[in-house]
VMD Tcl script that builds the backbone (N, CA, C; Angstrom):
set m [mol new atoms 504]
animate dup $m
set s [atomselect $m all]
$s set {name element resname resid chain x y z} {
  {N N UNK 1 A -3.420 10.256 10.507}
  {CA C UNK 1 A -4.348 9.290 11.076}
  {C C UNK 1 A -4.032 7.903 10.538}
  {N N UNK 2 A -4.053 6.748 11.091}
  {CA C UNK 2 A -3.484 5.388 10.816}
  {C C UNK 2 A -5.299 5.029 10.158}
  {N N UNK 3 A -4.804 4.145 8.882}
  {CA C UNK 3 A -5.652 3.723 8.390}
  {C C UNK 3 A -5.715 2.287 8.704}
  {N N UNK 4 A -6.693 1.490 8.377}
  {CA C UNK 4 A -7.098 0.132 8.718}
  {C C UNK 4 A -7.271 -0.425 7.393}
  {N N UNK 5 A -6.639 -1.825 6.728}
  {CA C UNK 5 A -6.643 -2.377 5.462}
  {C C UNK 5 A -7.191 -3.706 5.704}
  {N N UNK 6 A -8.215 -4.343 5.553}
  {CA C UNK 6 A -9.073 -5.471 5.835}
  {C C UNK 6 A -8.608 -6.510 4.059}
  {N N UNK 7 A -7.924 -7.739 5.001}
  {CA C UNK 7 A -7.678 -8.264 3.351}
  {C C UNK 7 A -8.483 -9.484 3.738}
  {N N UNK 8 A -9.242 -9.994 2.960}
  {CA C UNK 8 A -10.059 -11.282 3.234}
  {C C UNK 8 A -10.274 -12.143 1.633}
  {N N UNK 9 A -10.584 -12.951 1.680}
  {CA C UNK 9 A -11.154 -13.928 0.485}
  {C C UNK 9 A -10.672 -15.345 0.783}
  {N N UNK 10 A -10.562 -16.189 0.243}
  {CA C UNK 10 A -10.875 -17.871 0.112}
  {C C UNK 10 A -9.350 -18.057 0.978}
  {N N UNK 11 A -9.390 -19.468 1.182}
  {CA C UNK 11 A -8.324 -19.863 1.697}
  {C C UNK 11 A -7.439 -20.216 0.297}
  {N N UNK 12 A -5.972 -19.878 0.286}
  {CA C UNK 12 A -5.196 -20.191 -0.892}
  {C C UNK 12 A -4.632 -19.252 -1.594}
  {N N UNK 13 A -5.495 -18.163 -1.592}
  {CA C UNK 13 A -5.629 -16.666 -2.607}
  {C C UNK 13 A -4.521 -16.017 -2.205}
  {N N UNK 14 A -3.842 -15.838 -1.291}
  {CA C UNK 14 A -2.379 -14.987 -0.868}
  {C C UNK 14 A -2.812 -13.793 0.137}
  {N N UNK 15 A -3.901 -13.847 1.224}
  {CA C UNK 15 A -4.285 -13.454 2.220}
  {C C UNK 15 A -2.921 -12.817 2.810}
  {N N UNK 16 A -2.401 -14.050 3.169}
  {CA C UNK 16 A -0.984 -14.076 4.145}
  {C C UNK 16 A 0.095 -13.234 3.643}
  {N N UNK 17 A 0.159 -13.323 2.272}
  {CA C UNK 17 A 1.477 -12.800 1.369}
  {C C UNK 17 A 1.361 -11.570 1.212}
  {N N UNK 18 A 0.181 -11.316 0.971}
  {CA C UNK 18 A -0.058 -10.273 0.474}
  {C C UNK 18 A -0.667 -8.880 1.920}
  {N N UNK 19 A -0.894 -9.729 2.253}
  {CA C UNK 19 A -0.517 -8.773 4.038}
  {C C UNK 19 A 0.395 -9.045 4.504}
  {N N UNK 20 A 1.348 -9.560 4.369}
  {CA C UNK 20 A 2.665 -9.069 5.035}
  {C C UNK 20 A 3.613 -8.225 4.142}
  {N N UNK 21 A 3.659 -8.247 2.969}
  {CA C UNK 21 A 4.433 -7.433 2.293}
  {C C UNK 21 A 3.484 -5.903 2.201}
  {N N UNK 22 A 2.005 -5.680 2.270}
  {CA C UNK 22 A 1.903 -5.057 2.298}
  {C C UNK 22 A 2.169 -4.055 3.656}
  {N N UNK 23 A 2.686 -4.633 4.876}
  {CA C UNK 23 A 2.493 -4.308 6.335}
  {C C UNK 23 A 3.881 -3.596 6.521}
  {N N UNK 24 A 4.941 -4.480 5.421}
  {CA C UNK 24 A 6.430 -3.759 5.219}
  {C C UNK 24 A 6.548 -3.310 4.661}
  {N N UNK 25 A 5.584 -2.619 3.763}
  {CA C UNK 25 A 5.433 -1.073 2.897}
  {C C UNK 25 A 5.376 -0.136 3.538}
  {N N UNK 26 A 4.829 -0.458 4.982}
  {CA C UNK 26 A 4.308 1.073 5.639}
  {C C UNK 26 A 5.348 1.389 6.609}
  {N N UNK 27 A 5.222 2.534 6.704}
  {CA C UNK 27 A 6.535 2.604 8.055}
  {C C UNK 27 A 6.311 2.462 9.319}
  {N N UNK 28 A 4.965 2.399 9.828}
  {CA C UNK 28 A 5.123 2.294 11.107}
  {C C UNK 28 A 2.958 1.237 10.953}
  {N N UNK 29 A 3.719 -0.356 11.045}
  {CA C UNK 29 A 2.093 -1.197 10.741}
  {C C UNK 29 A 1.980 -2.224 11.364}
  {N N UNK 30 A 1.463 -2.544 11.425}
  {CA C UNK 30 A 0.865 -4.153 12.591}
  {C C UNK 30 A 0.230 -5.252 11.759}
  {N N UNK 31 A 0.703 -6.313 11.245}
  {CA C UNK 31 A 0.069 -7.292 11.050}
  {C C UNK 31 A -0.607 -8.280 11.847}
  {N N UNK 32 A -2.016 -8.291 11.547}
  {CA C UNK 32 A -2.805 -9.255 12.273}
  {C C UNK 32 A -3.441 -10.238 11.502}
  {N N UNK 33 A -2.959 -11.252 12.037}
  {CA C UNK 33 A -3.152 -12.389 11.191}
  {C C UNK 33 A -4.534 -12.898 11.757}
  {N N UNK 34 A -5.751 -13.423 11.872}
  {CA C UNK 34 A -6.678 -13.804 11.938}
  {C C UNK 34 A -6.636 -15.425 12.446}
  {N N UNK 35 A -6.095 -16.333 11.556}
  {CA C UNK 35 A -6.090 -17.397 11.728}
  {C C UNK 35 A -5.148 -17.395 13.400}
  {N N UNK 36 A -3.989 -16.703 13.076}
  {CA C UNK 36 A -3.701 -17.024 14.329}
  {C C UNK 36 A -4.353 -16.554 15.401}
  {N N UNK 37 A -5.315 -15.290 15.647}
  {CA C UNK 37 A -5.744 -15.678 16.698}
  {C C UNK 37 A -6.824 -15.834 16.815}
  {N N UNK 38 A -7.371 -17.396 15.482}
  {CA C UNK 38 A -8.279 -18.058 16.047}
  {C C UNK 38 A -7.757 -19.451 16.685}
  {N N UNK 39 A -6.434 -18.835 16.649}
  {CA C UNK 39 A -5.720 -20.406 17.114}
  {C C UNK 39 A -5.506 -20.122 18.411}
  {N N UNK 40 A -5.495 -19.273 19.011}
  {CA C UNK 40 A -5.283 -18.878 20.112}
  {C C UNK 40 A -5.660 -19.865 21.301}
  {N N UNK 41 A -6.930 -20.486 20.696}
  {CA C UNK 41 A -7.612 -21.410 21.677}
  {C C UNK 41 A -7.402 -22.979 21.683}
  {N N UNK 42 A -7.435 -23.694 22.492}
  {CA C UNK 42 A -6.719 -25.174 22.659}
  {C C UNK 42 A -7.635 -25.651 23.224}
  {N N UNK 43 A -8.148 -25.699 24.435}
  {CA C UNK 43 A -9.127 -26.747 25.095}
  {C C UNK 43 A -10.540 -26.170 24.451}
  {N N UNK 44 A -10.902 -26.921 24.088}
  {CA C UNK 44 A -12.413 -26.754 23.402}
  {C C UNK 44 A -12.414 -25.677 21.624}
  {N N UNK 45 A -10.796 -26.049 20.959}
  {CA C UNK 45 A -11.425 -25.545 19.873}
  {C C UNK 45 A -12.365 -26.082 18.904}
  {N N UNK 46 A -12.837 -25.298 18.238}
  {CA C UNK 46 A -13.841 -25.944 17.584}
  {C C UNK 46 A -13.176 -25.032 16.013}
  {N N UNK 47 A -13.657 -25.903 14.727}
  {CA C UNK 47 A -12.812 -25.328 13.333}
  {C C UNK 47 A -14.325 -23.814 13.556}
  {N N UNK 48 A -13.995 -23.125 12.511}
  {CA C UNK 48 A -14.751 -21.379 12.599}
  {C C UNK 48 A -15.944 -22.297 11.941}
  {N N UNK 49 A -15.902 -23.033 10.602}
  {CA C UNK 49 A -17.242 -23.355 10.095}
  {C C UNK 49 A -18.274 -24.287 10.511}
  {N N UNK 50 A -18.092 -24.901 12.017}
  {CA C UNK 50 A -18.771 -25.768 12.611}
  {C C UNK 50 A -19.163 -24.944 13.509}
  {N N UNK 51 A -20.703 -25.814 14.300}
  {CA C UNK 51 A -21.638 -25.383 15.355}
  {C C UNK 51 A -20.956 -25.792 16.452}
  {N N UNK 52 A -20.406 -24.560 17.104}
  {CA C UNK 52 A -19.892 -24.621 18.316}
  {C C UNK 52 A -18.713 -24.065 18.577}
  {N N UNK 53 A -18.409 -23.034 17.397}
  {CA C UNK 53 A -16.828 -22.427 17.089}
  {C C UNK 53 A -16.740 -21.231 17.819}
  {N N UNK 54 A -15.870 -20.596 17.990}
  {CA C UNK 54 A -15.652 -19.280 19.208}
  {C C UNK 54 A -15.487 -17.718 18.618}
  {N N UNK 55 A -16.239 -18.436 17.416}
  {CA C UNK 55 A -16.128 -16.626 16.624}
  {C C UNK 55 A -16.471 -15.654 17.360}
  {N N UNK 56 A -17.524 -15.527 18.513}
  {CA C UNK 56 A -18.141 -14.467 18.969}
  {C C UNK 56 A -16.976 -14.106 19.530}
  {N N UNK 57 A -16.326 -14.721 20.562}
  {CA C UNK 57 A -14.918 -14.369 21.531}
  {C C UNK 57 A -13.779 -13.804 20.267}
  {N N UNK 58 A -13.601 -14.755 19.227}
  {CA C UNK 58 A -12.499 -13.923 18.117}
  {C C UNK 58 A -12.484 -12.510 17.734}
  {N N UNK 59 A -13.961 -12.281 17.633}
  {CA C UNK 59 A -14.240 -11.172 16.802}
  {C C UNK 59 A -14.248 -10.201 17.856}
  {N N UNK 60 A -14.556 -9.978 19.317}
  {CA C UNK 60 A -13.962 -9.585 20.022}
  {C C UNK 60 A -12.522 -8.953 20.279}
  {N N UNK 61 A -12.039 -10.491 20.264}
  {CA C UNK 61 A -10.266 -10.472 20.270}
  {C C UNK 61 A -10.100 -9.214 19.618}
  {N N UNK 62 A -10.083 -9.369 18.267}
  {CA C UNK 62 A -9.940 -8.874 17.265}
  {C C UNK 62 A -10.275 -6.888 17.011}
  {N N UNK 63 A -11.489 -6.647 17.277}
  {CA C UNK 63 A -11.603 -5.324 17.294}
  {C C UNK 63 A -10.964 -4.546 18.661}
  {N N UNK 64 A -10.640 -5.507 19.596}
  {CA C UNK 64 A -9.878 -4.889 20.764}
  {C C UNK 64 A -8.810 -4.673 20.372}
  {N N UNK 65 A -7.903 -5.506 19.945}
  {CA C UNK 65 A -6.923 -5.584 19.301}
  {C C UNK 65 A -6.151 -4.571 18.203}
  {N N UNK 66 A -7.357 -4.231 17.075}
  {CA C UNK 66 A -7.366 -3.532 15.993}
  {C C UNK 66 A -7.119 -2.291 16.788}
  {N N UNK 67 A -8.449 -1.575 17.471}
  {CA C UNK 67 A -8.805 -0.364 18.307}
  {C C UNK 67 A -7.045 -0.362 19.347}
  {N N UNK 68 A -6.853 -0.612 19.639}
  {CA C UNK 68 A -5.112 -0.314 20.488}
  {C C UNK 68 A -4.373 -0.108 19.559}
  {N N UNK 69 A -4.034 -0.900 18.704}
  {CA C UNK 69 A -3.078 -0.406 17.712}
  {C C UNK 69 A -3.209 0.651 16.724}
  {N N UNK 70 A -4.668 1.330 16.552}
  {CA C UNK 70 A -4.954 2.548 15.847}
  {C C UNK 70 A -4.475 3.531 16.747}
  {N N UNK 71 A -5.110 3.297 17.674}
  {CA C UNK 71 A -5.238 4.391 18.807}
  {C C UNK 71 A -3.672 5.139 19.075}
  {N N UNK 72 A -2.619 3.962 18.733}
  {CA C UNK 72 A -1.815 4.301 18.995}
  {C C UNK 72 A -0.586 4.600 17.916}
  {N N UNK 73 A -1.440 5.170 16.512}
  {CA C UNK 73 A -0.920 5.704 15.644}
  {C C UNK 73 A -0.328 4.553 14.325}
  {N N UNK 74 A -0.689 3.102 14.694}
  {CA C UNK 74 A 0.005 1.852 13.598}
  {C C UNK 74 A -1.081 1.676 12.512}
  {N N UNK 75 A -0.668 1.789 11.379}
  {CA C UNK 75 A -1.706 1.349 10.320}
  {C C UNK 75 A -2.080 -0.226 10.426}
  {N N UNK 76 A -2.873 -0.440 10.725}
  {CA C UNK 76 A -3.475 -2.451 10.884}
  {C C UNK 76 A -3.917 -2.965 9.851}
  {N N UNK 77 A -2.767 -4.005 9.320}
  {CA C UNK 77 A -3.506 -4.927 8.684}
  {C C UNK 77 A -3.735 -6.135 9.133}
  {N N UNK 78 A -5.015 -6.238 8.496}
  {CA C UNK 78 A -5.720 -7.451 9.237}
  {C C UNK 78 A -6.339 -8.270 7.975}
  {N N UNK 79 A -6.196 -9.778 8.341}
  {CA C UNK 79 A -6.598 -10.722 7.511}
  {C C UNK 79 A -7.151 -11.570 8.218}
  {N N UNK 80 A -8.792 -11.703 7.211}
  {CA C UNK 80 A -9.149 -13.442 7.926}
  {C C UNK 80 A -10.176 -13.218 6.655}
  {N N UNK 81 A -11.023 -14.386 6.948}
  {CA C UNK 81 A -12.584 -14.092 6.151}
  {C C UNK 81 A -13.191 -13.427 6.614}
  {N N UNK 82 A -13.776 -12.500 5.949}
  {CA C UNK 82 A -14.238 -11.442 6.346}
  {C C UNK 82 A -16.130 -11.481 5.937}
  {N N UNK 83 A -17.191 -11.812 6.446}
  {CA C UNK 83 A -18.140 -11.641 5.771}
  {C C UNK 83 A -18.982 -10.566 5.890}
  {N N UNK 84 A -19.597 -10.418 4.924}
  {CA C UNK 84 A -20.700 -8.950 5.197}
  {C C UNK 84 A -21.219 -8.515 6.456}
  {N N UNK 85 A -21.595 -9.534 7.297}
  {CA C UNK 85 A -22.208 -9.120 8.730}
  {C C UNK 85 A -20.826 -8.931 9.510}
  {N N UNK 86 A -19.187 -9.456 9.457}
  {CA C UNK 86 A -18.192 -8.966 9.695}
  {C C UNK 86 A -17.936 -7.571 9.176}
  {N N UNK 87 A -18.251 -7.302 8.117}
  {CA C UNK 87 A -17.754 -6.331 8.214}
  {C C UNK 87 A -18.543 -5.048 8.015}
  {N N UNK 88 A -19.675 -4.991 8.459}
  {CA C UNK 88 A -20.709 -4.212 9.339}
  {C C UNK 88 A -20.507 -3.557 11.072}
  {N N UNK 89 A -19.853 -5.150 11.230}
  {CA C UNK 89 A -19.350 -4.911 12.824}
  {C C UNK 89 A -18.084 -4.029 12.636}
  {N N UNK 90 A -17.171 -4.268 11.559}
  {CA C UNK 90 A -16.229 -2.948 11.221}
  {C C UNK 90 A -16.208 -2.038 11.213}
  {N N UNK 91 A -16.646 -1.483 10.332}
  {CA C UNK 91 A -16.949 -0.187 9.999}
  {C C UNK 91 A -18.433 0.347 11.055}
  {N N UNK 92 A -18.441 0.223 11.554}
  {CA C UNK 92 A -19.050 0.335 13.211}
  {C C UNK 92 A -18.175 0.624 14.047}
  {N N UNK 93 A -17.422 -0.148 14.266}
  {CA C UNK 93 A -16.469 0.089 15.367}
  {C C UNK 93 A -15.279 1.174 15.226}
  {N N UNK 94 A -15.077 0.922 13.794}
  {CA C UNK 94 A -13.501 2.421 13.332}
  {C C UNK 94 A -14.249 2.816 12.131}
  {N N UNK 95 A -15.520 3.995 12.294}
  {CA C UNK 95 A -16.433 4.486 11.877}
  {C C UNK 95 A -15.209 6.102 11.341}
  {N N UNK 96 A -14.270 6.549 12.984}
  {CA C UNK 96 A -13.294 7.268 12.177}
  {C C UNK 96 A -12.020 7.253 12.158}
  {N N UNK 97 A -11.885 6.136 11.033}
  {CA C UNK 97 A -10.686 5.922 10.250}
  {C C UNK 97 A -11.085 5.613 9.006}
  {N N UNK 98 A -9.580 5.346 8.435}
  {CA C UNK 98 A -9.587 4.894 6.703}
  {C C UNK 98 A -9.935 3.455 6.810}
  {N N UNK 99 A -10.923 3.040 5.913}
  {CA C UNK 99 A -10.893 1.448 5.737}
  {C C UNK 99 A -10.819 0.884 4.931}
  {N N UNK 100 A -9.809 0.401 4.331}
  {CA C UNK 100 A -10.027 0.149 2.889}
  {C C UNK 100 A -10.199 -1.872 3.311}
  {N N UNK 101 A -11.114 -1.898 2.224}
  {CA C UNK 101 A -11.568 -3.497 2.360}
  {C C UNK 101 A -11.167 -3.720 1.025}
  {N N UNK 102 A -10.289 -5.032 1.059}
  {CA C UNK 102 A -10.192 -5.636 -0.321}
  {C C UNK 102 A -10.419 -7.405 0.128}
  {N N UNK 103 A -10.924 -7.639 -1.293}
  {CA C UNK 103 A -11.482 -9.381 -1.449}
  {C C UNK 103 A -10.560 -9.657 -2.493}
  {N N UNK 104 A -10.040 -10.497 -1.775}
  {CA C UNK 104 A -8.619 -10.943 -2.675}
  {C C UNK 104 A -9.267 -11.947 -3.389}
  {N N UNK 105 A -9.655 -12.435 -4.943}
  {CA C UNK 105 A -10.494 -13.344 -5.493}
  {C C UNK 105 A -9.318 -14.360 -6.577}
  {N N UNK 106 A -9.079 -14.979 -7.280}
  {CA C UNK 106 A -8.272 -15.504 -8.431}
  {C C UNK 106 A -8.938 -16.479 -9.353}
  {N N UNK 107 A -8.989 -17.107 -10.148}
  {CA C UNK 107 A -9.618 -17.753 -10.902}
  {C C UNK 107 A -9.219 -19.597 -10.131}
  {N N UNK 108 A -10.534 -19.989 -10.154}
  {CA C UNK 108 A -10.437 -21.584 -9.608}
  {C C UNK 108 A -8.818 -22.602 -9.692}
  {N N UNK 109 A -8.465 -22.646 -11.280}
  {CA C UNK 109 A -7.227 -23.058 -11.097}
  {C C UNK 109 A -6.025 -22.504 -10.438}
  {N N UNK 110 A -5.835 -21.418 -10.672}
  {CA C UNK 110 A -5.144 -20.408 -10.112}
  {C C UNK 110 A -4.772 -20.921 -8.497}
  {N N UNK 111 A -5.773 -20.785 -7.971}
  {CA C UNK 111 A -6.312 -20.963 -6.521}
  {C C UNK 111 A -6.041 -22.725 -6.199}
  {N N UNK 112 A -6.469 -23.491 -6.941}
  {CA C UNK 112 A -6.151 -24.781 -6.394}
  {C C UNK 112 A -4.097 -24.880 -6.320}
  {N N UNK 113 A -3.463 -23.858 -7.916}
  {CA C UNK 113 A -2.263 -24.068 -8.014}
  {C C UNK 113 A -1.574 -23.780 -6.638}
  {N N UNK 114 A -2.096 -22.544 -6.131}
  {CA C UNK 114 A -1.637 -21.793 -5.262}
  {C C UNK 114 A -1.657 -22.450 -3.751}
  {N N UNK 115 A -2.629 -23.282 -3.808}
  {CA C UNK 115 A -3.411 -24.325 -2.430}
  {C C UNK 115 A -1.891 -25.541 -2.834}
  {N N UNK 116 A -2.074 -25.983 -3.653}
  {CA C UNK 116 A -0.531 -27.149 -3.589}
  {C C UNK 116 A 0.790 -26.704 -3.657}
  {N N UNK 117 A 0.728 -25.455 -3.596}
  {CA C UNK 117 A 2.296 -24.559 -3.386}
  {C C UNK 117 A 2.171 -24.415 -1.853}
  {N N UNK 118 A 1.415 -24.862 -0.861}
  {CA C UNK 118 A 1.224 -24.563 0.489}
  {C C UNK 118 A 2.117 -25.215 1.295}
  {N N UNK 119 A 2.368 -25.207 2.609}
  {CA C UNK 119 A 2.921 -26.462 3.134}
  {C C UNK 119 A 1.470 -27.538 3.284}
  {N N UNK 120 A 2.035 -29.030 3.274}
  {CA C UNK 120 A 0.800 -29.938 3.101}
  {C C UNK 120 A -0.165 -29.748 4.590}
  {N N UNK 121 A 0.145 -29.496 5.641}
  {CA C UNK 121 A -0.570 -29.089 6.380}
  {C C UNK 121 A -1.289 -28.147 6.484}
  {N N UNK 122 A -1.343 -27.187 5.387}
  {CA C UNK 122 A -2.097 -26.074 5.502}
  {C C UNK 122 A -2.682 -26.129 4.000}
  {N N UNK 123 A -2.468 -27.031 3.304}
  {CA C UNK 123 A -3.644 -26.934 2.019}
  {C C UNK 123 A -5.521 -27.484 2.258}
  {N N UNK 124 A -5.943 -26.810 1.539}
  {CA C UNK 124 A -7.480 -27.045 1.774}
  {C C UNK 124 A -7.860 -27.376 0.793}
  {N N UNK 125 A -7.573 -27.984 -0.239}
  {CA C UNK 125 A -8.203 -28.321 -1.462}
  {C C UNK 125 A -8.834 -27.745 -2.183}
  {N N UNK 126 A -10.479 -28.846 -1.975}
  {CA C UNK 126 A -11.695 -28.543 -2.527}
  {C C UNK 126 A -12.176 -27.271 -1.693}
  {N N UNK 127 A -11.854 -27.517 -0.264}
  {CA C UNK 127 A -12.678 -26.792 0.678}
  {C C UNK 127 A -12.121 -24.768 -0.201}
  {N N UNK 128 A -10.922 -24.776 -0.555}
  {CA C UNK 128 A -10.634 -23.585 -0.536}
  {C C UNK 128 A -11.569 -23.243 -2.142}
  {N N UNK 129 A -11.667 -24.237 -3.162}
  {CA C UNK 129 A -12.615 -23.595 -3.931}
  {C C UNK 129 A -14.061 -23.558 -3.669}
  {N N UNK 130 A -14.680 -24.241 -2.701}
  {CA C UNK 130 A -15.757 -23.921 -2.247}
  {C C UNK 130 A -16.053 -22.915 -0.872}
  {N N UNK 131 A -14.862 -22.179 -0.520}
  {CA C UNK 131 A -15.015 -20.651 0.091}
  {C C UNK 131 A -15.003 -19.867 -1.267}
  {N N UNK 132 A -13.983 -19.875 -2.248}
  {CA C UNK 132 A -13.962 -19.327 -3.727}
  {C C UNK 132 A -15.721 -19.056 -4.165}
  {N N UNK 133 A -16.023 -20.168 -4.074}
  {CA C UNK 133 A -17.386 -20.065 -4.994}
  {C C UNK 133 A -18.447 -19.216 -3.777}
  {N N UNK 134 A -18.313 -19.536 -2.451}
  {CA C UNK 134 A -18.880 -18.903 -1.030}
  {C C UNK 134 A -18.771 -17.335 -1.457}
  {N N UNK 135 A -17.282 -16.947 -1.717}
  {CA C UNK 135 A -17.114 -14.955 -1.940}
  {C C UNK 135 A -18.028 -14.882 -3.249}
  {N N UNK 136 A -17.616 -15.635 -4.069}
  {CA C UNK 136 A -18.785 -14.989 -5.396}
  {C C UNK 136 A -19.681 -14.734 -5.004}
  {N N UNK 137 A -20.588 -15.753 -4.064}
  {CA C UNK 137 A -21.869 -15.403 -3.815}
  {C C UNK 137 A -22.353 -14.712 -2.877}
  {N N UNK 138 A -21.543 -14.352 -2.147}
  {CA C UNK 138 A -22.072 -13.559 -1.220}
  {C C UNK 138 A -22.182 -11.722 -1.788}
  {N N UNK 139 A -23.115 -11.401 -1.004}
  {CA C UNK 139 A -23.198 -9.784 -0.959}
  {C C UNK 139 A -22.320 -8.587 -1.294}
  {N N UNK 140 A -20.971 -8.353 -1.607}
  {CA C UNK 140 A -20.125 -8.046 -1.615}
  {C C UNK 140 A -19.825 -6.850 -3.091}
  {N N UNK 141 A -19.939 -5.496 -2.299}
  {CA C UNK 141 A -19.489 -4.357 -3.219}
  {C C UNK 141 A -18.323 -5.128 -4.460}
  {N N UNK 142 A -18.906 -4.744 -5.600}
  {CA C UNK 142 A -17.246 -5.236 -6.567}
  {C C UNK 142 A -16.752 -4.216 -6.585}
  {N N UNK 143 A -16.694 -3.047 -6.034}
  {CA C UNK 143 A -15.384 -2.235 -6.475}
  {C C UNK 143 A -14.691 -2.912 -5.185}
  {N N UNK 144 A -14.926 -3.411 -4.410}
  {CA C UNK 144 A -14.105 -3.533 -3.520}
  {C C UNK 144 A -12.561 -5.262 -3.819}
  {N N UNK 145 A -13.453 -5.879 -4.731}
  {CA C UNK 145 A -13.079 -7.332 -5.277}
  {C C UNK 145 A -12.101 -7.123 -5.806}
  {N N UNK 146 A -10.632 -7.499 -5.842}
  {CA C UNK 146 A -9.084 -7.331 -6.865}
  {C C UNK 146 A -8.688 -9.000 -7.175}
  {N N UNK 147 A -8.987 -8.694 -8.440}
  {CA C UNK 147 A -8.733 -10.292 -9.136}
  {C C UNK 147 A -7.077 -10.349 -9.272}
  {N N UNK 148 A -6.410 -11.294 -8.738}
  {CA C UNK 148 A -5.240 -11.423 -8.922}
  {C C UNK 148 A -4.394 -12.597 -9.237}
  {N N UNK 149 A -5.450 -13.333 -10.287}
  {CA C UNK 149 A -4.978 -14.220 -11.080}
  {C C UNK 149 A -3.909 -13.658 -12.186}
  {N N UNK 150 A -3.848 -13.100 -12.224}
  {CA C UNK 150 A -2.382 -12.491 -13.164}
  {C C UNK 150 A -1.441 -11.240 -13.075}
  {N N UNK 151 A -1.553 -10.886 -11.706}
  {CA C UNK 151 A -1.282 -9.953 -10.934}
  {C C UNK 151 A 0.146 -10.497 -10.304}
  {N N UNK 152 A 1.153 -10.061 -9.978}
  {CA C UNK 152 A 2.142 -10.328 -9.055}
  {C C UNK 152 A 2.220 -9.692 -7.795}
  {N N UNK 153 A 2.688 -9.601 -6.763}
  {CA C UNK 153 A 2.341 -9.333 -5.286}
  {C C UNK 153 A 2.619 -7.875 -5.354}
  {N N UNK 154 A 3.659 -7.373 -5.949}
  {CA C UNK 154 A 4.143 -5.966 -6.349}
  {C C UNK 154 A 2.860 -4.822 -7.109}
  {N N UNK 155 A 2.490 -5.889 -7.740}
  {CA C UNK 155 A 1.887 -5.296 -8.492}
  {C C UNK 155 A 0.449 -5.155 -7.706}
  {N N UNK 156 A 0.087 -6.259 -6.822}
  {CA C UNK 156 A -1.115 -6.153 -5.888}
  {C C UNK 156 A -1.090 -5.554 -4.979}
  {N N UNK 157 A 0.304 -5.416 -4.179}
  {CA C UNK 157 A 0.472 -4.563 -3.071}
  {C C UNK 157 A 0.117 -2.572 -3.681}
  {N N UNK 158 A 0.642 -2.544 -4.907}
  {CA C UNK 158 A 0.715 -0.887 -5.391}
  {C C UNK 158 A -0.942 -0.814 -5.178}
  {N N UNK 159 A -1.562 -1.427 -6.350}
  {CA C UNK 159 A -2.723 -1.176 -5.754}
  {C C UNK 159 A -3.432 -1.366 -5.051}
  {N N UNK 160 A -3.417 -1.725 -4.246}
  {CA C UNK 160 A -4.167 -1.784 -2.740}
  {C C UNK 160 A -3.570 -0.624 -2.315}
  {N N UNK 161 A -2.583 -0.471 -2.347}
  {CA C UNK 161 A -2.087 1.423 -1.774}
  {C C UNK 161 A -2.620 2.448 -2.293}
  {N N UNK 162 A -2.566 2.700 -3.973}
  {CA C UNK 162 A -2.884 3.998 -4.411}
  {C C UNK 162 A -4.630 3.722 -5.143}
  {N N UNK 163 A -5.483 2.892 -4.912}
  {CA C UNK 163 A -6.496 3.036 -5.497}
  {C C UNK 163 A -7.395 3.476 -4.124}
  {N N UNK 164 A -7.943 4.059 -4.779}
  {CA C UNK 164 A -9.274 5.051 -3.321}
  {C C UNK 164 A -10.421 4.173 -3.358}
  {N N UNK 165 A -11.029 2.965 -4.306}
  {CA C UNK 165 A -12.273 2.152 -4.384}
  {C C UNK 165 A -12.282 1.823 -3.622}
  {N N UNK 166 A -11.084 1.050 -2.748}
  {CA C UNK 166 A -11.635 -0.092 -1.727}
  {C C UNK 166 A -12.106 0.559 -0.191}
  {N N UNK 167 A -11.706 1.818 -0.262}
  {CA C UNK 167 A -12.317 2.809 0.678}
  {C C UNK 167 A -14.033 2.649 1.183}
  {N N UNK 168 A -14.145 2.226 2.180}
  {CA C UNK 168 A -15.230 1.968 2.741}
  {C C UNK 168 A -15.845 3.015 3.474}
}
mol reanalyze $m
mol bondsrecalc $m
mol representation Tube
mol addrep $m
């Protein structure tokens, strides 16, 4: 049965890195990147954290998306921000499959270092430590949280594979 791996946390944290190397661990997986298809849209986008953004249509996109590529035997990984009422609508929808949810978290400096290693068009600054401080506070199981301020991608990818916590 193809399992489903939900990687989410702040902008900066290694979302991207760390789902794609984990996607070429598996032998047969689908990376879904989130951002891109909230980019999908051009006339009338609006950014996700403003009044008037097209999350309802994304999140759509998105579990249609997920649901085909299970169905058809690919383990999915998927990355975006993920919040508690997101991921309610998850585990709802692939109620039977594996889900493992991980919150990719790192310590503030860490995270700003990692934000100016970006290309300059895609750094977020402040904004990415104030999603940082947003995951602390929100609702969020900690067994599910993997701090990887001193972690290397090898070493983050193993566990996200062989630990059973983030199992939802």
């Amino acid at each position: 049965m193809s399992n489903l791996y939900i990687i989410t946390g702040p902008a900066g944290v290694g979302k991207s890195t760390i789902s794609k190397k984990l996607a070429n661990s598996n032998n047969k997986s689908v990376l879904i990147e989130g951002d891109d298809i909230y980019h999908q849209v051009i006339g009338g986008y609006v950014q996700a954290w403003k009044k008037g953004n097209h999350l309802k249509t994304f999140w759509k996109v998105c579990i249609t998306t997920i649901k085909i590529y299970l169905q058809d035997g690919f383990d999915v990984i998927f990355n975006y921000i993920v919040t508690p009422e997101n991921l309610n609508l998850i585990k709802t929808e692939f109620k039977d499959y594996t889900i493992k949810f991980i919150i990719l978290l790192v310590d503030e400096n860490t995270l700003l270092l990692r934000d100016k290693n970006r290309p300059k068009d895609c750094q977020m600054k402040e904004r990415c430590v104030t999603l940082l401080n947003s995951f602390k506070n929100k609702n969020y199981n900690v067994k599910n949280i993997l701090d990887t301020t001193n972690l290397s991608i090898d070493e983050t990818i193993n566990i996200i594979k062989n630990q059973n916590e983030f199992i939802i």
